[in-house]
CHARMM-style PDB file with segment names, atoms N, HN, CA, C and O in Angstrom:
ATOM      1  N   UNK     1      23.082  57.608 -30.160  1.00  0.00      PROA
ATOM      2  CA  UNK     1      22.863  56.716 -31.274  1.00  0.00      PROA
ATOM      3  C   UNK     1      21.364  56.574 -31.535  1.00  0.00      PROA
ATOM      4  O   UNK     1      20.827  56.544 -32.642  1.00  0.00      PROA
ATOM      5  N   UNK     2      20.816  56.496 -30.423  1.00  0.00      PROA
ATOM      6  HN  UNK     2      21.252  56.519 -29.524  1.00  0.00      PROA
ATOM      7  CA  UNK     2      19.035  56.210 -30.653  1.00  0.00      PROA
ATOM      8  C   UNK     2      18.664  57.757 -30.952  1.00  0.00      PROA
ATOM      9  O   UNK     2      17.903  57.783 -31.919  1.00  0.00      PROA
ATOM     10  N   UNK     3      18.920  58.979 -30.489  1.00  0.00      PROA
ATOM     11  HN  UNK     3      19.539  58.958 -29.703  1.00  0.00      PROA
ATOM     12  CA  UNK     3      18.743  60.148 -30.675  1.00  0.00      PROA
ATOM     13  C   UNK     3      18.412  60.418 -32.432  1.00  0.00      PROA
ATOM     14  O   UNK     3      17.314  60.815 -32.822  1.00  0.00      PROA
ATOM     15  N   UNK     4      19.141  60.230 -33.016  1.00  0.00      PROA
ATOM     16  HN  UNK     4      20.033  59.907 -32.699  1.00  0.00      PROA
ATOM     17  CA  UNK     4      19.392  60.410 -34.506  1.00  0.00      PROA
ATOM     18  C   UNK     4      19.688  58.788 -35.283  1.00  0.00      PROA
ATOM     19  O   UNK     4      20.293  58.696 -36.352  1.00  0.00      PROA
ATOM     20  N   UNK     5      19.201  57.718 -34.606  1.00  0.00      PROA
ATOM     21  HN  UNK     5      18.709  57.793 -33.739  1.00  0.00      PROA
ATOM     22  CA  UNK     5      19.076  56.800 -35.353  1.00  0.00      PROA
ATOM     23  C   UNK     5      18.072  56.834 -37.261  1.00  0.00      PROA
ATOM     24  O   UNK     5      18.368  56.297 -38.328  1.00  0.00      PROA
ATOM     25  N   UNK     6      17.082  57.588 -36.917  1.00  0.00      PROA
ATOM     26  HN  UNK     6      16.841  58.025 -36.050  1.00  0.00      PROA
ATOM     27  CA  UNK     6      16.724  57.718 -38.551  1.00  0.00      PROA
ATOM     28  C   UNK     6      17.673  58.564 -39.465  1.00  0.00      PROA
ATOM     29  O   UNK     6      17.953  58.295 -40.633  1.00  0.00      PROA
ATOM     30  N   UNK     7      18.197  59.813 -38.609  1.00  0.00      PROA
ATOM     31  HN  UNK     7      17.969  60.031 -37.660  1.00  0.00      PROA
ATOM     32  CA  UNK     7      19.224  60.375 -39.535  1.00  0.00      PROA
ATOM     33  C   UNK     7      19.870  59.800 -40.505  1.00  0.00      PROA
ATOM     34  O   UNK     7      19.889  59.732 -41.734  1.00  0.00      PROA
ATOM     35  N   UNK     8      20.742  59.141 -38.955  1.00  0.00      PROA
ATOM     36  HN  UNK     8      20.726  59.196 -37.957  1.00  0.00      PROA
ATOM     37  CA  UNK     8      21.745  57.941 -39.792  1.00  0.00      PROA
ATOM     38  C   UNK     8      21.403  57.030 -40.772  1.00  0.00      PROA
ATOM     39  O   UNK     8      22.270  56.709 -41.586  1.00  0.00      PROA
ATOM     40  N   UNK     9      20.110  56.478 -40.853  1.00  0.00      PROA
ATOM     41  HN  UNK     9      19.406  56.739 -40.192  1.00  0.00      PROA
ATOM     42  CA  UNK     9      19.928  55.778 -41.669  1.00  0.00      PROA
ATOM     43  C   UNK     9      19.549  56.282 -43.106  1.00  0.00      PROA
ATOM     44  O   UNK     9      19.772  55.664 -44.148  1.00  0.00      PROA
ATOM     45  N   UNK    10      18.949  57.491 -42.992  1.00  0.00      PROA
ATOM     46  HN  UNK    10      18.768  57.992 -42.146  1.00  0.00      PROA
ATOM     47  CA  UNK    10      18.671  57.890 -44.446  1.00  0.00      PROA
ATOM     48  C   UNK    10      19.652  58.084 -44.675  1.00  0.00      PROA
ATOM     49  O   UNK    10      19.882  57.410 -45.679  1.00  0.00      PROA
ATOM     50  N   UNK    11      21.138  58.995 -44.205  1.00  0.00      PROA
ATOM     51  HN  UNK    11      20.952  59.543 -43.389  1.00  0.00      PROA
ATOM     52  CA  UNK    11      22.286  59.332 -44.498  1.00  0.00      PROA
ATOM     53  C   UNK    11      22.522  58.150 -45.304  1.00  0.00      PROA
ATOM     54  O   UNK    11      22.182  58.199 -46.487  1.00  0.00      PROA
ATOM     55  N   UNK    12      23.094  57.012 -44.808  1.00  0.00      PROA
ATOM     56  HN  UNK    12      23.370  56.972 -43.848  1.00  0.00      PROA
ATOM     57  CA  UNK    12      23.248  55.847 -45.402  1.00  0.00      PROA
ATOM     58  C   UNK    12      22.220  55.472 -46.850  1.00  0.00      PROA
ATOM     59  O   UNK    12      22.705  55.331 -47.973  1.00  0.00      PROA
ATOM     60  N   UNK    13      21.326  55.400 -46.663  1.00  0.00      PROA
ATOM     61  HN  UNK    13      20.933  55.515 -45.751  1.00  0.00      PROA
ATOM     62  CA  UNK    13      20.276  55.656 -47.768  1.00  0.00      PROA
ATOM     63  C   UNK    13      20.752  56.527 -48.900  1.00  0.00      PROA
ATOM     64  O   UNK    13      20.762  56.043 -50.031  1.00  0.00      PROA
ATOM     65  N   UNK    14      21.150  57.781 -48.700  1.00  0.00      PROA
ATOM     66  HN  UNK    14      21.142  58.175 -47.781  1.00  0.00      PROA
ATOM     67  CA  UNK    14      21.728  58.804 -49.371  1.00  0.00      PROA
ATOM     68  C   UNK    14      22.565  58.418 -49.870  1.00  0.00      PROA
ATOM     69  O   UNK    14      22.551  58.356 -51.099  1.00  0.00      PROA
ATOM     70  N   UNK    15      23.990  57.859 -48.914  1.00  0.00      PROA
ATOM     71  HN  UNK    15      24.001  57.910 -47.916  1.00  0.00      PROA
ATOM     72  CA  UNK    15      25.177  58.052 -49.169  1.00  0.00      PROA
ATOM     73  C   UNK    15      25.278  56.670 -49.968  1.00  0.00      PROA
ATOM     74  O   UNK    15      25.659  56.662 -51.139  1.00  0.00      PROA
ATOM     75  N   UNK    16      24.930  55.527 -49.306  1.00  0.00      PROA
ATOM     76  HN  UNK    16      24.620  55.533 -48.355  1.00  0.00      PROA
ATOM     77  CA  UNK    16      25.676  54.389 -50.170  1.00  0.00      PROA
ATOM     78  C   UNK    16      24.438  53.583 -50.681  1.00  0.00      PROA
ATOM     79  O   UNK    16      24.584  52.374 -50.864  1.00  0.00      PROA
ATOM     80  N   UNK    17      22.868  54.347 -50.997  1.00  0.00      PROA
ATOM     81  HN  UNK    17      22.750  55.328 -50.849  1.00  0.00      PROA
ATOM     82  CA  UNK    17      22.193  53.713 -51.865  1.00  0.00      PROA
ATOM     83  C   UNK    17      21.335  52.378 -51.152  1.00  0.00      PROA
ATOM     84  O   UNK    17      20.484  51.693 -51.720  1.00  0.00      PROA
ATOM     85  N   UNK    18      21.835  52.229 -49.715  1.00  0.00      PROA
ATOM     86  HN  UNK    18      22.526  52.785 -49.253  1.00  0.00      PROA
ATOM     87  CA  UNK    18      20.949  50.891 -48.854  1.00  0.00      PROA
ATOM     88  C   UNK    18      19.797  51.244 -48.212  1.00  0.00      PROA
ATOM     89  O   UNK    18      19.456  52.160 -47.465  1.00  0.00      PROA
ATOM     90  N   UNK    19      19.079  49.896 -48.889  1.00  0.00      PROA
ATOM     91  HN  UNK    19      19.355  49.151 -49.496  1.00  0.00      PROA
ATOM     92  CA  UNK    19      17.307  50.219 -48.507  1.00  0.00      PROA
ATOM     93  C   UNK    19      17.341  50.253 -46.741  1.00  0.00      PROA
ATOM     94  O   UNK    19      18.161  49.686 -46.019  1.00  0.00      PROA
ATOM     95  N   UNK    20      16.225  51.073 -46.346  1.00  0.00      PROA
ATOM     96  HN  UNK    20      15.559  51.534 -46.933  1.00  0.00      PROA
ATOM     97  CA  UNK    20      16.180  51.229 -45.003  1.00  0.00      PROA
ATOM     98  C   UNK    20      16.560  50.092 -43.964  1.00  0.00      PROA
ATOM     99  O   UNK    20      17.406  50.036 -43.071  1.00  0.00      PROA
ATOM    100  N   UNK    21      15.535  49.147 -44.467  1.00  0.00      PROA
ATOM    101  HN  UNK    21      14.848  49.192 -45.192  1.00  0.00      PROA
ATOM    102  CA  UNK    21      15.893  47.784 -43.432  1.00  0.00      PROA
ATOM    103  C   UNK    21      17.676  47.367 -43.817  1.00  0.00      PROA
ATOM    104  O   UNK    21      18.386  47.770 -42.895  1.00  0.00      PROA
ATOM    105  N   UNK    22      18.047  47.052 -44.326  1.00  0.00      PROA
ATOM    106  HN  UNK    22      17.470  46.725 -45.075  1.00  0.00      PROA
ATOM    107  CA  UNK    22      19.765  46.804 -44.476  1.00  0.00      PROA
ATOM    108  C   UNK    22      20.550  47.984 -43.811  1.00  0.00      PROA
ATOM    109  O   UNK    22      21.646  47.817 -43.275  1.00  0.00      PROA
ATOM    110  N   UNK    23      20.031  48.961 -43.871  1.00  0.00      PROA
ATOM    111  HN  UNK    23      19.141  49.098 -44.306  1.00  0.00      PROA
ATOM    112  CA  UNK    23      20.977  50.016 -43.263  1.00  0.00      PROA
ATOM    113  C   UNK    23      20.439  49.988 -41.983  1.00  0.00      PROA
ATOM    114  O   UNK    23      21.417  49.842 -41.250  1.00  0.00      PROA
ATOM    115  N   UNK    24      19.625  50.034 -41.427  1.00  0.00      PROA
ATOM    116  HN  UNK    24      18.831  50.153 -42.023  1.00  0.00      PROA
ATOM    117  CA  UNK    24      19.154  49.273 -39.533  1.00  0.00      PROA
ATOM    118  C   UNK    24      20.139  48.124 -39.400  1.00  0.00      PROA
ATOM    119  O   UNK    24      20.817  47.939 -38.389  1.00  0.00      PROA
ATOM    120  N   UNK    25      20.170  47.441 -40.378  1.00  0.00      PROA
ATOM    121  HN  UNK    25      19.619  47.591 -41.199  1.00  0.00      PROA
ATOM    122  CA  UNK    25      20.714  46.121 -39.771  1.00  0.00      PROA
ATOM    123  C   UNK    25      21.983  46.149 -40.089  1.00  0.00      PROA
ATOM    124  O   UNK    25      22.539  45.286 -39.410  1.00  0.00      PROA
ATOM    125  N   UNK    26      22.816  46.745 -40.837  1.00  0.00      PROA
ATOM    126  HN  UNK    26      22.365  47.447 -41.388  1.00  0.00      PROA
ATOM    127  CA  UNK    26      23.996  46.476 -41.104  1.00  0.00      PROA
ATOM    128  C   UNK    26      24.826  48.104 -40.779  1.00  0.00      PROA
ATOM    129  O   UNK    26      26.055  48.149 -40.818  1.00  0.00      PROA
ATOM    130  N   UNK    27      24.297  48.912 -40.580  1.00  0.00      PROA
ATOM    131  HN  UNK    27      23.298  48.875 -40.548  1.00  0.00      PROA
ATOM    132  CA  UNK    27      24.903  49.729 -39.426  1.00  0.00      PROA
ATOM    133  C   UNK    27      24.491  50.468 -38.288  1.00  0.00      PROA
ATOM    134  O   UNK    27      25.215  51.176 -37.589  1.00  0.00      PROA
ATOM    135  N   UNK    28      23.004  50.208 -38.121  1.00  0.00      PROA
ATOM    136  HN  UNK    28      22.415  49.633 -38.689  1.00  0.00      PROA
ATOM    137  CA  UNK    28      22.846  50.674 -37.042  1.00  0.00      PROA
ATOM    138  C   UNK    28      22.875  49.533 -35.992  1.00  0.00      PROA
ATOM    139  O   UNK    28      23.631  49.557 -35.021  1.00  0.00      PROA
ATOM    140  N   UNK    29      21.901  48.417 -36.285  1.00  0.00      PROA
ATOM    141  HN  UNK    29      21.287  48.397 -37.075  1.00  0.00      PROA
ATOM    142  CA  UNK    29      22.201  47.630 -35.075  1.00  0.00      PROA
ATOM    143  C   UNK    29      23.590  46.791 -35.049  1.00  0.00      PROA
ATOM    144  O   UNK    29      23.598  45.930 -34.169  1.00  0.00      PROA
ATOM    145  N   UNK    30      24.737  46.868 -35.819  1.00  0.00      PROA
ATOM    146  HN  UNK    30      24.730  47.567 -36.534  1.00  0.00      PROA
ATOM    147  CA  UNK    30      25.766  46.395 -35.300  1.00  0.00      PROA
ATOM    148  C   UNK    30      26.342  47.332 -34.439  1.00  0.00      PROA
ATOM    149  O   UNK    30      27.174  46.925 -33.628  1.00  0.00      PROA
ATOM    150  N   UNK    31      25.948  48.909 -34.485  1.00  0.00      PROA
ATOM    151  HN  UNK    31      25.273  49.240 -35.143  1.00  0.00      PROA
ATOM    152  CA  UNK    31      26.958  49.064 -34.104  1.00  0.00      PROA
ATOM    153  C   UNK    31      26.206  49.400 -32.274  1.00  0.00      PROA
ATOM    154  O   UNK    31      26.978  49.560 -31.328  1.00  0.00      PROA
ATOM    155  N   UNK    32      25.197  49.433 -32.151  1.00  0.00      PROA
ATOM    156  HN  UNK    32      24.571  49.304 -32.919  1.00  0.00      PROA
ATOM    157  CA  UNK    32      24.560  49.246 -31.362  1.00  0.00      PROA
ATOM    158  C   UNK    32      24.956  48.377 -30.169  1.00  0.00      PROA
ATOM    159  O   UNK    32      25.233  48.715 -29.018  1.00  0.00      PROA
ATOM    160  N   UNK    33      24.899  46.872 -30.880  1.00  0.00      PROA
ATOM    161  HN  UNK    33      24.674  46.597 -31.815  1.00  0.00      PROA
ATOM    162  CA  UNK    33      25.628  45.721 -30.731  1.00  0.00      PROA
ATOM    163  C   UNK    33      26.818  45.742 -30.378  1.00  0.00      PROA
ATOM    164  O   UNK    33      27.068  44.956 -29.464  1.00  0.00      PROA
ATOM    165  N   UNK    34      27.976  46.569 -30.891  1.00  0.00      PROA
ATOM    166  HN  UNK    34      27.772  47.207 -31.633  1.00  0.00      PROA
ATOM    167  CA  UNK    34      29.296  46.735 -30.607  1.00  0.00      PROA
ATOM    168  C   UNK    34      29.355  47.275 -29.322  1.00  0.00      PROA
ATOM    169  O   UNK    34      30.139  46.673 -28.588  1.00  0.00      PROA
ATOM    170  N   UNK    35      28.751  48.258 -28.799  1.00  0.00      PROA
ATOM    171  HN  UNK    35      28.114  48.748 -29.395  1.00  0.00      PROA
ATOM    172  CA  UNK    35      28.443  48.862 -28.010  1.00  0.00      PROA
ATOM    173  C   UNK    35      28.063  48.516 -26.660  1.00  0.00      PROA
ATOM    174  O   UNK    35      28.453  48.964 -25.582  1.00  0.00      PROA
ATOM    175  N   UNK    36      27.144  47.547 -26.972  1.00  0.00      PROA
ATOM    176  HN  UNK    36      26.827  47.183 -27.848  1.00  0.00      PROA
ATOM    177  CA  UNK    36      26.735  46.663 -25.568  1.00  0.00      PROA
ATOM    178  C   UNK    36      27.630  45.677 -25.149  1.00  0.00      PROA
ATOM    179  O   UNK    36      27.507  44.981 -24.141  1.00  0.00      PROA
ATOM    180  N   UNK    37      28.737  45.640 -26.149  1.00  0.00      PROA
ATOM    181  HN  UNK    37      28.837  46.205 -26.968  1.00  0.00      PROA
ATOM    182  CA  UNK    37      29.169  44.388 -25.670  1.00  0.00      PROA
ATOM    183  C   UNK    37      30.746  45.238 -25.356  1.00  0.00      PROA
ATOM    184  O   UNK    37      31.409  44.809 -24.412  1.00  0.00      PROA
ATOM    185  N   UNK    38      31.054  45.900 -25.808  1.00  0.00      PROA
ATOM    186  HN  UNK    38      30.515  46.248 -26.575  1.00  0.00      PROA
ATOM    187  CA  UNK    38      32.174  47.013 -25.097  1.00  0.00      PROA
ATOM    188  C   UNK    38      31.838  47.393 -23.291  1.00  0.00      PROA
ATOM    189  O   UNK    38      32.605  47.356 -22.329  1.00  0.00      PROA
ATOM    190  N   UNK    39      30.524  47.712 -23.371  1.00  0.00      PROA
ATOM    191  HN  UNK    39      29.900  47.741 -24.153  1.00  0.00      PROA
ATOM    192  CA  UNK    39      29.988  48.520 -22.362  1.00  0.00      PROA
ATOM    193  C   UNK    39      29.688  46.935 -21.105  1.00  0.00      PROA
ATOM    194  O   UNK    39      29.713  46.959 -19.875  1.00  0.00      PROA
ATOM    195  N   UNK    40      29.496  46.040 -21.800  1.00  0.00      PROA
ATOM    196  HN  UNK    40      29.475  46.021 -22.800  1.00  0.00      PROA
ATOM    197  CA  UNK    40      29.438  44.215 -20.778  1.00  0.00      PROA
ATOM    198  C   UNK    40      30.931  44.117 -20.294  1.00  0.00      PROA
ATOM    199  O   UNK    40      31.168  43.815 -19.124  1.00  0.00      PROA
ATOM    200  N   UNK    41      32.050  44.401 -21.297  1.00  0.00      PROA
ATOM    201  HN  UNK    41      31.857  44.646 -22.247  1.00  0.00      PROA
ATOM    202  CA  UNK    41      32.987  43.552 -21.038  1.00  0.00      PROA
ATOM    203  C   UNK    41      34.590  44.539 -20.263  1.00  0.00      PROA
ATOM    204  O   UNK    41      35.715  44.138 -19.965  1.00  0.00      PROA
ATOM    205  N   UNK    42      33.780  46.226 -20.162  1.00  0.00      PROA
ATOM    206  HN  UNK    42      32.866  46.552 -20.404  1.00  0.00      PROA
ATOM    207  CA  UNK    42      35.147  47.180 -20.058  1.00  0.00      PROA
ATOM    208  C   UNK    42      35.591  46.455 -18.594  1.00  0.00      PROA
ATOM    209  O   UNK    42      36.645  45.821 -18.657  1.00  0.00      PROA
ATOM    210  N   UNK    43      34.978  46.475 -17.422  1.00  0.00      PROA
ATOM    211  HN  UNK    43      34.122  46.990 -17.371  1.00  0.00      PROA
ATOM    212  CA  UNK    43      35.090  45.899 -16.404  1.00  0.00      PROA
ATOM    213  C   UNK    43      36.304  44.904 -16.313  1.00  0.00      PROA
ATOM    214  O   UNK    43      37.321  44.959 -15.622  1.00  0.00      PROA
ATOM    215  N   UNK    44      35.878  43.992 -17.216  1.00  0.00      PROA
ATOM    216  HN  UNK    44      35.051  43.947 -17.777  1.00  0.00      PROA
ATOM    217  CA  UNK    44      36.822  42.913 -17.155  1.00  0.00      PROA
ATOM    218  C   UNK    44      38.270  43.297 -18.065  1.00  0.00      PROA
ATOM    219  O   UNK    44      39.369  42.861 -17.723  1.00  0.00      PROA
ATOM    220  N   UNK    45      38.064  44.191 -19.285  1.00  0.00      PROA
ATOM    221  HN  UNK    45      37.171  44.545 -19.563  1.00  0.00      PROA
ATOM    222  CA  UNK    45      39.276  44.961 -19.932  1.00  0.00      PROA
ATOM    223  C   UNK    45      40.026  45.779 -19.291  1.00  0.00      PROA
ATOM    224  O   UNK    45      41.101  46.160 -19.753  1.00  0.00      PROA
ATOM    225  N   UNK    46      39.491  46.219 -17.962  1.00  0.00      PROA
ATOM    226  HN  UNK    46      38.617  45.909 -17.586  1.00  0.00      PROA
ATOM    227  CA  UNK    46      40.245  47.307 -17.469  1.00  0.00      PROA
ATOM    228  C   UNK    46      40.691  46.886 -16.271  1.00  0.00      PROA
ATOM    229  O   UNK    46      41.551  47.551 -15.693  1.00  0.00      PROA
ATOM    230  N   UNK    47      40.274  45.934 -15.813  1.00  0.00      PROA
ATOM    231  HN  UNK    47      39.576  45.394 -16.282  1.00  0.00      PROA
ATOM    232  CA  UNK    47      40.748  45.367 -14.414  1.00  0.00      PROA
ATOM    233  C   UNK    47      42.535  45.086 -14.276  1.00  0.00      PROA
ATOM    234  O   UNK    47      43.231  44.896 -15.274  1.00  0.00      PROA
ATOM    235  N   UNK    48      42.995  45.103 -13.089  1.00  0.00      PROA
ATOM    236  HN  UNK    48      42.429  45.258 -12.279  1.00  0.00      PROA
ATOM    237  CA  UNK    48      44.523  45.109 -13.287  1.00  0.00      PROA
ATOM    238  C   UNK    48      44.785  43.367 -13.553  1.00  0.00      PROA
ATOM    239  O   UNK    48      43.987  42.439 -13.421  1.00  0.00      PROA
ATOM    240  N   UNK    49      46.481  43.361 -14.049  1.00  0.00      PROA
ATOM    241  HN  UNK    49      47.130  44.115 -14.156  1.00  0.00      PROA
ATOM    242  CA  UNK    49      46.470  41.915 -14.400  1.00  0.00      PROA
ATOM    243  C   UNK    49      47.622  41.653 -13.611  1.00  0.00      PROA
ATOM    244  O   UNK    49      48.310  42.622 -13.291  1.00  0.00      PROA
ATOM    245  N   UNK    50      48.035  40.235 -13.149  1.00  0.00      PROA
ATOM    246  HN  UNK    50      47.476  39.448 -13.409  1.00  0.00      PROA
ATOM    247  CA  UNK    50      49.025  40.191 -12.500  1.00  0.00      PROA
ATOM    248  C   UNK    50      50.131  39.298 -13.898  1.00  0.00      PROA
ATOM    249  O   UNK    50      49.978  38.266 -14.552  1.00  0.00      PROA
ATOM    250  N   UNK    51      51.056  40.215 -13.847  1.00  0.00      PROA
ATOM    251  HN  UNK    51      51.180  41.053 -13.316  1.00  0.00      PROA
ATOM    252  CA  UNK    51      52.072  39.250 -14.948  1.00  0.00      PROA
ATOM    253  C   UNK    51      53.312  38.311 -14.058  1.00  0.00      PROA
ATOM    254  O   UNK    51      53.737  38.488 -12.916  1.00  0.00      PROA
ATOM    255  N   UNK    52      53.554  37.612 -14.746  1.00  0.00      PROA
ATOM    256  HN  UNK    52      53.209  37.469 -15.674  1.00  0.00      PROA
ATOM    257  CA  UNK    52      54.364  36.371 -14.371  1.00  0.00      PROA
ATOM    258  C   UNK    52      56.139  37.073 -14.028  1.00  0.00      PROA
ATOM    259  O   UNK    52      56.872  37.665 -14.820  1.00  0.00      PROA
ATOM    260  N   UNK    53      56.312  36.826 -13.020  1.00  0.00      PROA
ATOM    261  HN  UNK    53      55.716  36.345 -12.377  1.00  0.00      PROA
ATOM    262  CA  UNK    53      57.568  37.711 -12.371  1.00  0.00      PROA
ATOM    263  C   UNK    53      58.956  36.351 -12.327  1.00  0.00      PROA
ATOM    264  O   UNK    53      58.775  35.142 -12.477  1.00  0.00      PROA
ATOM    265  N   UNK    54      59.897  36.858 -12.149  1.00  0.00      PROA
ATOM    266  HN  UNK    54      60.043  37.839 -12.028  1.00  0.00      PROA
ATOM    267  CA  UNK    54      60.665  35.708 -12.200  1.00  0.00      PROA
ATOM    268  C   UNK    54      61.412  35.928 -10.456  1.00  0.00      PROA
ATOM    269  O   UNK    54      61.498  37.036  -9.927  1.00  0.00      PROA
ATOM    270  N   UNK    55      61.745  35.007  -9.987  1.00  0.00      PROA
ATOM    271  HN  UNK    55      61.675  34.107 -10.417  1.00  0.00      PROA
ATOM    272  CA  UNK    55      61.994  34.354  -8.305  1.00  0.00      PROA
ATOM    273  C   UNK    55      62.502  35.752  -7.797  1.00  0.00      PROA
ATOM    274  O   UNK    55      62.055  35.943  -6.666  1.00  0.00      PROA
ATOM    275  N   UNK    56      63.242  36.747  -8.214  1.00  0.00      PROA
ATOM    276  HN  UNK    56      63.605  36.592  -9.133  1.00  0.00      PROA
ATOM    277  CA  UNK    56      63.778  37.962  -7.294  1.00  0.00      PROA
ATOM    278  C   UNK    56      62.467  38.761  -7.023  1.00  0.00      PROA
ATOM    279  O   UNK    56      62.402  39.226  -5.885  1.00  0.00      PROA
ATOM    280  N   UNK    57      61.538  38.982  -7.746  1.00  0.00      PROA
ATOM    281  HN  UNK    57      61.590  38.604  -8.671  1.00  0.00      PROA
ATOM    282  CA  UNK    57      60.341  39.504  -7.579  1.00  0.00      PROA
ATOM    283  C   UNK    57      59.384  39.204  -7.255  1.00  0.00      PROA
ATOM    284  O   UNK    57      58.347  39.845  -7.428  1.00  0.00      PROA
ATOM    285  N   UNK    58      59.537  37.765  -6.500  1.00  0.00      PROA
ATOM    286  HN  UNK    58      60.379  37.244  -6.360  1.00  0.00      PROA
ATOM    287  CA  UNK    58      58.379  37.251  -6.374  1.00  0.00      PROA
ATOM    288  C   UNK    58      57.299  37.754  -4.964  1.00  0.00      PROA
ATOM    289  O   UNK    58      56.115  37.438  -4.843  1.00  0.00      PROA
ATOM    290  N   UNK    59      58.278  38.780  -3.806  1.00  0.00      PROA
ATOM    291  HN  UNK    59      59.239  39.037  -3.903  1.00  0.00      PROA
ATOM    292  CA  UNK    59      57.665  38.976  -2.879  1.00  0.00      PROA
ATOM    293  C   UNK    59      57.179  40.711  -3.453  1.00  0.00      PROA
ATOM    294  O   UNK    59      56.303  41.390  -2.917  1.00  0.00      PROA
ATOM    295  N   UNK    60      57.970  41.100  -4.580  1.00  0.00      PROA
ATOM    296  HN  UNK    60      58.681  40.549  -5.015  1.00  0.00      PROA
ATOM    297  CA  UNK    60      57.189  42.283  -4.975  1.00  0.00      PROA
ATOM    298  C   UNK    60      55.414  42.340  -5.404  1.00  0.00      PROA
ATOM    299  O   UNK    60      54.621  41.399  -5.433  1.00  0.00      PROA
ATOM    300  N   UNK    61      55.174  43.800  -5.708  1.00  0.00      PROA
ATOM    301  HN  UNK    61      55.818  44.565  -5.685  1.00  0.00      PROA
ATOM    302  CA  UNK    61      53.529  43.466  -5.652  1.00  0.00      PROA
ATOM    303  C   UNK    61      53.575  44.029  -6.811  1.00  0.00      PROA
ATOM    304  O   UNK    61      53.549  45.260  -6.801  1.00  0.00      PROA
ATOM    305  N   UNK    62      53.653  43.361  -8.078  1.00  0.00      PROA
ATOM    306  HN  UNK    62      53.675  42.362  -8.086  1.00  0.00      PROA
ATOM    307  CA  UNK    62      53.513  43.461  -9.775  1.00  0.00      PROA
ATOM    308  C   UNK    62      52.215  43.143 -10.262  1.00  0.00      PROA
ATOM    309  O   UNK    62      51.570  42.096 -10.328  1.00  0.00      PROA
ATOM    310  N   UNK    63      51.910  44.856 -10.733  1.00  0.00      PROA
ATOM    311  HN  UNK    63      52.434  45.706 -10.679  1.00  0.00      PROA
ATOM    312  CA  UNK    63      50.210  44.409 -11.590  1.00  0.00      PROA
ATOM    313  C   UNK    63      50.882  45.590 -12.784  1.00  0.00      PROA
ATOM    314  O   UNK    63      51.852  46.344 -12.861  1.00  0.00      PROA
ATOM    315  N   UNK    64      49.724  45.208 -13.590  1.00  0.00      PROA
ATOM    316  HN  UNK    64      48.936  44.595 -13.527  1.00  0.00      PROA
ATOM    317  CA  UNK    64      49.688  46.092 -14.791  1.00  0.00      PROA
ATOM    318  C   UNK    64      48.465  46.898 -15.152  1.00  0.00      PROA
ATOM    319  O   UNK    64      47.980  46.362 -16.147  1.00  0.00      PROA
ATOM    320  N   UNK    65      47.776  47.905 -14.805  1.00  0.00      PROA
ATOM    321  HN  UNK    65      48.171  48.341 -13.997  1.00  0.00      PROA
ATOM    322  CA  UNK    65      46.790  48.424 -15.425  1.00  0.00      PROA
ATOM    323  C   UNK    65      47.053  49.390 -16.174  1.00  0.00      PROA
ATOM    324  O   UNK    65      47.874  50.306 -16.123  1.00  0.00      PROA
ATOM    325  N   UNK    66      45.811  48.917 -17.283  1.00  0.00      PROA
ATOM    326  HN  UNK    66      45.144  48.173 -17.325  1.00  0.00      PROA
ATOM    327  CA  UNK    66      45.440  49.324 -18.836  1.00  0.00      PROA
ATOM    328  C   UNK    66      44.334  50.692 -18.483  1.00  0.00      PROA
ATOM    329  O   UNK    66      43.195  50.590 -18.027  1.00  0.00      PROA
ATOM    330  N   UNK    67      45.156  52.120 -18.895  1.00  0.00      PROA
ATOM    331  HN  UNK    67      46.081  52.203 -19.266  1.00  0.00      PROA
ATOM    332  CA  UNK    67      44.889  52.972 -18.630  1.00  0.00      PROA
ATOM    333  C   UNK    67      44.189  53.529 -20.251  1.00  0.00      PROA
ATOM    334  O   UNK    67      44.837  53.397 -21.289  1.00  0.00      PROA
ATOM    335  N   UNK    68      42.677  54.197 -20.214  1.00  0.00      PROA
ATOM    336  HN  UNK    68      42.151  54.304 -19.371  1.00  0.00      PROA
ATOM    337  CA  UNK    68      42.567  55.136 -21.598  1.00  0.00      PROA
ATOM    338  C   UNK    68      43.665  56.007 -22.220  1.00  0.00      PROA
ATOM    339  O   UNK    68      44.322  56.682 -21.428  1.00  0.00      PROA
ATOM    340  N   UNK    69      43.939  56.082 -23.445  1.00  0.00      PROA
ATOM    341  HN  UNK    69      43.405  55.533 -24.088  1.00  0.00      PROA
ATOM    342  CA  UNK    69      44.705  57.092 -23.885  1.00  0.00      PROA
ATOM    343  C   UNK    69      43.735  58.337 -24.894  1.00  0.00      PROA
ATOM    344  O   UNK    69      44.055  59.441 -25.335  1.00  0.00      PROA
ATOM    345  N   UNK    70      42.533  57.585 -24.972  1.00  0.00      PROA
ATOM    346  HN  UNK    70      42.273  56.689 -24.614  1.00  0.00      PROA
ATOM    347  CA  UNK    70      41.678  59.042 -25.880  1.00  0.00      PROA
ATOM    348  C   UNK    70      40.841  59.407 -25.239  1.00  0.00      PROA
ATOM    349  O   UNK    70      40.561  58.864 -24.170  1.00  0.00      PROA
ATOM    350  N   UNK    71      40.241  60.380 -25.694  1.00  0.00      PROA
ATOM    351  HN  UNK    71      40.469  60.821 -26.562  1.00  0.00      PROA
ATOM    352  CA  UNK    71      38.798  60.877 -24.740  1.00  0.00      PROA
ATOM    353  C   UNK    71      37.608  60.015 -25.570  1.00  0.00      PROA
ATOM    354  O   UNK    71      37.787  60.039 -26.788  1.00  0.00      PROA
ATOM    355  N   UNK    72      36.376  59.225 -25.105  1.00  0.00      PROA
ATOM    356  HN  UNK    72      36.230  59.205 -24.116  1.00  0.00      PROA
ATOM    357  CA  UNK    72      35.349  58.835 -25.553  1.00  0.00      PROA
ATOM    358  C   UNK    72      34.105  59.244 -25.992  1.00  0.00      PROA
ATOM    359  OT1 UNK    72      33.294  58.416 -26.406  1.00  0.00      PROA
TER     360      UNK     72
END
């Protein structure tokens, strides 16, 4: 993203007509932003969860983990 951050922005410039500073701010640093906060919080998204079992299962060992399905 920082690699070709001006790219992107003239692209944008090009494509939908937004002055430099608006296109920094309204797609590069959000998505920037999106990013850091994906990359803060996978830890806690991916961790296993324990779901609520009813009395026959209660000495079983029930988790659920949230596995990727695309490549990133």
């Amino acid at each position: 993203m920082e690699e070709n951050e001006d790219e992107i922005v003239e692209a944008v410039g090009k494509d939908l007509h937004k002055p430099r500073v608006e296109a920094i701010l309204a797609e590069v640093l959000l998505v920037k932003n999106d990013i850091a906060y994906a990359l803060n919080n996978l830890s806690q998204w991916t961790k296993p969860e324990t779901p609520e079992v009813n009395m026959v299962n209660k000495m079983d060992n029930c988790f659920i983990v949230s596995e990727p399905l695309g490549v990133a």
